[in-house]
C-alpha positions in Angstrom: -6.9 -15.3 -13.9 -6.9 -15.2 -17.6 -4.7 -16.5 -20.6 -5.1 -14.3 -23.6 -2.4 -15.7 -25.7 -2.2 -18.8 -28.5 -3.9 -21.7 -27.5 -0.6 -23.7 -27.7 1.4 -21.9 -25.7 -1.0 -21.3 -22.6 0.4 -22.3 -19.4 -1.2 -24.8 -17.2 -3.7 -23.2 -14.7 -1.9 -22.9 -11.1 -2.9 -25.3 -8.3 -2.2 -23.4 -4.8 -2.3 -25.0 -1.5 -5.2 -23.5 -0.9 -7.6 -25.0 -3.5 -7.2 -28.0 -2.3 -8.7 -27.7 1.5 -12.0 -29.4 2.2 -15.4 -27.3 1.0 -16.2 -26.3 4.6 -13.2 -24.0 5.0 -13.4 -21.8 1.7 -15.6 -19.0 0.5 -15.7 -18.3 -3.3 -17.8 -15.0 -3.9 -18.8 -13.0 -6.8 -18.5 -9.1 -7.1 -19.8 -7.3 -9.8 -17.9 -4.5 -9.5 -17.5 -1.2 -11.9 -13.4 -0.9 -12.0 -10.9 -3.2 -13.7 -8.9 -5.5 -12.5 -6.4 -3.3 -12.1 -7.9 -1.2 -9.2 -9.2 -4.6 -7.8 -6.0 -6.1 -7.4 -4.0 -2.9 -6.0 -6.9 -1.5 -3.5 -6.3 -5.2 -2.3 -3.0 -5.1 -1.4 -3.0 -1.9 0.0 -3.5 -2.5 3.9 -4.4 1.0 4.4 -7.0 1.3 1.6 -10.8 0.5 3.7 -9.4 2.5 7.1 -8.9 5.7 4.4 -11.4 5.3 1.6 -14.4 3.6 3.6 -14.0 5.5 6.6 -17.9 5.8 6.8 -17.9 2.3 7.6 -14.7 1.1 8.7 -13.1 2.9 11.1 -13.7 3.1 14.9 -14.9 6.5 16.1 -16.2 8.1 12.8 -19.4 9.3 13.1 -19.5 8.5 16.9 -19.7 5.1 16.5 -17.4 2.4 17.5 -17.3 -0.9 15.4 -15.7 -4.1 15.7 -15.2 -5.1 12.0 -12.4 -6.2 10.2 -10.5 -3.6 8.3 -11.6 -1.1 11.5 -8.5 0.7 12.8 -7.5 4.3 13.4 -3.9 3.7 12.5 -3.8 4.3 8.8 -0.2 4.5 8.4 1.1 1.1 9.4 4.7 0.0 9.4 5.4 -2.7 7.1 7.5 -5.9 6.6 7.6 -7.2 3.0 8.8 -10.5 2.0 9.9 -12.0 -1.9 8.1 -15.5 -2.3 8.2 -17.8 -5.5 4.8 -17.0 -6.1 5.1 -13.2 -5.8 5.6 -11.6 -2.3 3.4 -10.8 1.2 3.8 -8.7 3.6 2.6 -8.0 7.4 1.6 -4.6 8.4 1.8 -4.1 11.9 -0.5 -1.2 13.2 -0.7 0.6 16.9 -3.4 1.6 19.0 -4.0 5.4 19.9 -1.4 4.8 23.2 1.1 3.3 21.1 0.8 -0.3 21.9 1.0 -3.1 19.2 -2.4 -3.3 18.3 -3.1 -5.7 15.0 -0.9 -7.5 12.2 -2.4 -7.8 8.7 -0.9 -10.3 6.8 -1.3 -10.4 3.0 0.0 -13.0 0.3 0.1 -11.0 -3.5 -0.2 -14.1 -6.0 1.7 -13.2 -9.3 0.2 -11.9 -12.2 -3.1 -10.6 -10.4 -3.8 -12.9 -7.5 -4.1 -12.0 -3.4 -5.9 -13.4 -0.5 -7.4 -11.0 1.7 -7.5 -11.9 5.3 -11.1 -11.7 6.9 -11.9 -12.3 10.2 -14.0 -14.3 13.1 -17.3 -15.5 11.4 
């Protein structure tokens, strides 16, 4: 998050829930990465973007091989719920297995201008 403006009008930075747990049960990582923030922030929030995109790795079944690994479903078209918040919006995309059956939920929180927290799995 960034602040580009007059010194004298810059906001103060946001404090989130979140920020405030013990060391033990957060992750902060670096990417160097060769897109702007832009693509960052959308290929976040879209649920379907690793099952389509990274299909090498991601989905179960390419290639013959079938993964465990978060992200790893054939059901690339999920339904979706999306939800207004004060701090932006989420949303849960529910997704199916190949018989039909409920199969996962992604739930993912968009933190206005540029923030979202994407949901990982067992460690």
């Amino acid at each position: 998050m960034g602040y580009l403006g007059p010194k004298e009008k810059q906001p103060p930075f946001p404090r989130y829930a979140f920020m405030n747990l013990p060391e033990n049960h957060r992750v902060l990582l670096r990417v160097n990465a060769n897109y702007n923030w832009m693509q960052a922030t959308e290929s976040g929030l879209d649920s379907s973007h690793v099952g389509i995109l990274h299909s090498n790795v991601a989905r179960p079944g390419w290639h013959g091989k079938n993964n465990d690994r978060v992200g790893a479903m054939n059901d690339t078209a999920p339904a979706l719920e999306i939800e207004d918040t004060e701090f932006g919006y989420h949303y849960a995309a529910f997704r199916k297995d190949p018989d039909g059956a409920p199969d996962n939920v992604r739930s993912v929180p968009f933190i206005m201008p540029s923030g979202r927290i994407i949901p990982g799995g067992q460690l």
